[in-house]
N, C-alpha and C positions, 0 to 999 in steps of 0.2 A: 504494500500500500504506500503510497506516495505522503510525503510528510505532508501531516495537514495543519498544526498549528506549531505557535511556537510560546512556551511556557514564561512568563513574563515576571521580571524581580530579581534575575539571576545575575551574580557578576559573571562577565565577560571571561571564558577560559583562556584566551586568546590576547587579550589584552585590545583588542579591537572588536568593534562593533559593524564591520563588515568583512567580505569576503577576501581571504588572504591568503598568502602561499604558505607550506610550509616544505623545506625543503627534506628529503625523506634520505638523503647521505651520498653525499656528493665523491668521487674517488677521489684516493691521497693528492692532497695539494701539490706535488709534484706531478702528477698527471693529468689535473683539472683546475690550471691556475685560473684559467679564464673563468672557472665557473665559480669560485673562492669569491675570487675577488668581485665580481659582480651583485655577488650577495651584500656588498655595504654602498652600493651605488644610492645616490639620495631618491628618495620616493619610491625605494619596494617595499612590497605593502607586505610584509615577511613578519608572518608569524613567528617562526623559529627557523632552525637547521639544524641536521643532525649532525654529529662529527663521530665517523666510524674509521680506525684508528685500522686495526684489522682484526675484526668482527669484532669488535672490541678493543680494552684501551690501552690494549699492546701491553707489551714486557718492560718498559723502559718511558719517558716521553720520549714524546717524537719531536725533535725541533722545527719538522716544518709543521706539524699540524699545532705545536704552540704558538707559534706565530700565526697562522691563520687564525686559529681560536681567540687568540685576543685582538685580533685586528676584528673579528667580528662583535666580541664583547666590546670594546673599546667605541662601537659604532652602534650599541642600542642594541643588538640581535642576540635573541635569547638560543645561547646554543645546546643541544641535549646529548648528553654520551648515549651510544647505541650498546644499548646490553641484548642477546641474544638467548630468549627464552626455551627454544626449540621445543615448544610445544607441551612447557611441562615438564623435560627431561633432565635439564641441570639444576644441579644443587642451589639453595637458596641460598651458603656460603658462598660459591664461584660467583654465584652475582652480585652480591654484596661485597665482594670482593672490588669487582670489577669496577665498581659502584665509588667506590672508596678513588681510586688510581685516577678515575673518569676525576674526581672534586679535588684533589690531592696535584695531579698536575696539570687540567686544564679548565678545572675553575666552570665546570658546565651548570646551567641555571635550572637543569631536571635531568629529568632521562626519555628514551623512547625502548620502547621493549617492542622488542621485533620477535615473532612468529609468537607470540600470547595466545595461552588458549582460550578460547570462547563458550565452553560447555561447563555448565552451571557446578559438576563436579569438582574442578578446578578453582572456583572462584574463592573458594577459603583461602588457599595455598595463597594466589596473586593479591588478595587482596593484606596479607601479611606480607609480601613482597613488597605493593607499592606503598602500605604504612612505613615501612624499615626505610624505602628509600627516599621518602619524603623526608625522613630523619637527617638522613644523610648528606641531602643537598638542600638543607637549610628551607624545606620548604619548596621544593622545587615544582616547573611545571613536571607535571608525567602522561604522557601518550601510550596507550595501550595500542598496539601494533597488530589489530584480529587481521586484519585486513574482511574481514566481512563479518554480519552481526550477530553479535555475540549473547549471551542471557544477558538478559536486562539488568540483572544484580551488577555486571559491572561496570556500570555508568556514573556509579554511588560509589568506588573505589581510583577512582582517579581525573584528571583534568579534561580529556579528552581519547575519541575514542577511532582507530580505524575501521569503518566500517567497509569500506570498501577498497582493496589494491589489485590492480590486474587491468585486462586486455579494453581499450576503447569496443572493441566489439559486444564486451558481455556488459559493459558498462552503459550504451546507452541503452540496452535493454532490462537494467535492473532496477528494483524496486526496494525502497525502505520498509526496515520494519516498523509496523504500525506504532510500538511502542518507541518510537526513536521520533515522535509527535510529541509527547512528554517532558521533551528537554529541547533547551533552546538550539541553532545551529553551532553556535562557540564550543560546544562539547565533541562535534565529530568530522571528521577527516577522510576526503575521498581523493587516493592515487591511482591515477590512470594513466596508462602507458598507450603509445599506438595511435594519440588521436591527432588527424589530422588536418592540418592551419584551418582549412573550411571548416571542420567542424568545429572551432574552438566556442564559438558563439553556443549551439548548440550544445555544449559538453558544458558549458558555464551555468545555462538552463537547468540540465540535470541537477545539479550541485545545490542548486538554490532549491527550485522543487523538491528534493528529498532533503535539505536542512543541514546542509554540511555549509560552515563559517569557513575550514581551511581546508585546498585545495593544492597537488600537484599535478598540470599535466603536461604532457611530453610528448614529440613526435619521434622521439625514439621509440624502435619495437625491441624486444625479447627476443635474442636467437635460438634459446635451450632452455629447458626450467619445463616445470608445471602453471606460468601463465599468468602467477600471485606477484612480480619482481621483485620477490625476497633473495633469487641468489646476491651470490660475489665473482668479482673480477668482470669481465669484461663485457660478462651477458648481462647483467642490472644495466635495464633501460633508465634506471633513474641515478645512474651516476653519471651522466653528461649533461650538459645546455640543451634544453631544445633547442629546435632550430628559430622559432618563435618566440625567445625568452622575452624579446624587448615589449614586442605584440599584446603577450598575455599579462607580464608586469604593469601595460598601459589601460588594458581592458579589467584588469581588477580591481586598482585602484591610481592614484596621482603618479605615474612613471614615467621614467628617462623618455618619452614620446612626446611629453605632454608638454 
């Protein structure tokens, strides 16, 4: 069912009251300086970015992703360590862990937890998870990473939620769930890979109709995977620039066009 209302009183998850990007983890700044450094250009309407080290916040810091890191803090952009849930399967210490290194050397202002499960069984486990890491990062924002939607219970354990990541194809045919009317757009987050320049107008629409506040989308495709663009290396369609970055920065909100 397509979102039908939008619940009113709520502060803002997002820190904005319209539709805005967030970035879902761009590759090592050594290999996507162009797309770093575009993220502190004035007038993007940027919710956050993720900073994913390797799949995680590495062994060591990394000097060029501390310098990217703080040129992004240093500019207002709230940045999130990518912690890697795998569906339930690592340890709540490994992530905590992780958690710790993520605030320790690059100072990140939440977290994103990637591949989060979404079935009600799990929601005890995650929702001790994103309490601990709320501790950790001083209050941080936290993105729960379903990539599609998840029991309702956990929209009450953290800032925001992915409900939807995967293919322009399956996306402009998908539907909200009913209970995601309940809460206002600032809560949830749709990544779309595949869509193309014609259709951005289009694919903007979706986003608003179903109540998603922050939004990635890309005209990069998916070479290998399952179609979700959770892998790494070279096939995550959403570690480069679309090719459209300027376009959709200026159709979302006041950007480099304008």
């Amino acid at each position: 069912m397509p979102y039908l209302t939008s619940a009113g009183g709520r502060l803002s998850a997002t820190g904005a009251d319209r539709l805005g990007l967030g970035v879902p983890g761009y590759a090592h700044p050594l290999l996507a300086r162009a797309e770093w450094a575009g993220l502190t250009r004035p007038g993007t309407p940027l919710h956050w970015a993720v900073l994913n080290v390797a799949n995680g916040p590495g062994a060591r810091p990394d000097p060029h992703c501390l310098e990217a890191a703080g040129r992004l803090g240093n500019a207002g952009v709230r940045v999130l360590g990518h912690l890697d849930l795998a569906y339930g399967e690592r340890s709540f210490g490994e992530i905590v862990a992780e958690a710790h290194d993520y605030v320790d050397w690059y100072r990140v202002g939440g977290f994103y937890l990637d591949r989060c499960p979404s079935t009600g069984s799990d929601l005890t486990d995650v929702r001790l998870t994103t309490a601990t890491l709320e501790v950790v990062s001083g209050g941080g924002h936290i993105v729960l990473g379903h990539g599609t939607h998840p029991h309702p219970g956990y929209a009450g354990i953290a800032d925001q939620l992915v409900t939807f990541s995967g293919p322009w194809d399956r996306y402009r045919w998908s539907q909200a769930a009913e209970w995601t009317a309940d809460h206002p757009p600032e809560r949830f987050v749709h990544l779309v890979h595949g869509v193309p320049r014609t259709h951005l107008d289009e694919a903007m629409r979706i986003a608003r109709w179903q109540g998603a506040g922050t939004i990635f989308f890309t005209d990069r495709r998916e070479r290998t995977g399952d179609g979700t663009g959770h892998g790494t290396g070279e096939h995550n369609p959403f570690e480069t620039l679309p090719g459209y970055w300027d376009e959709i920065v200026s159709r979302v909100g006041p950007g480099v066009l304008e």
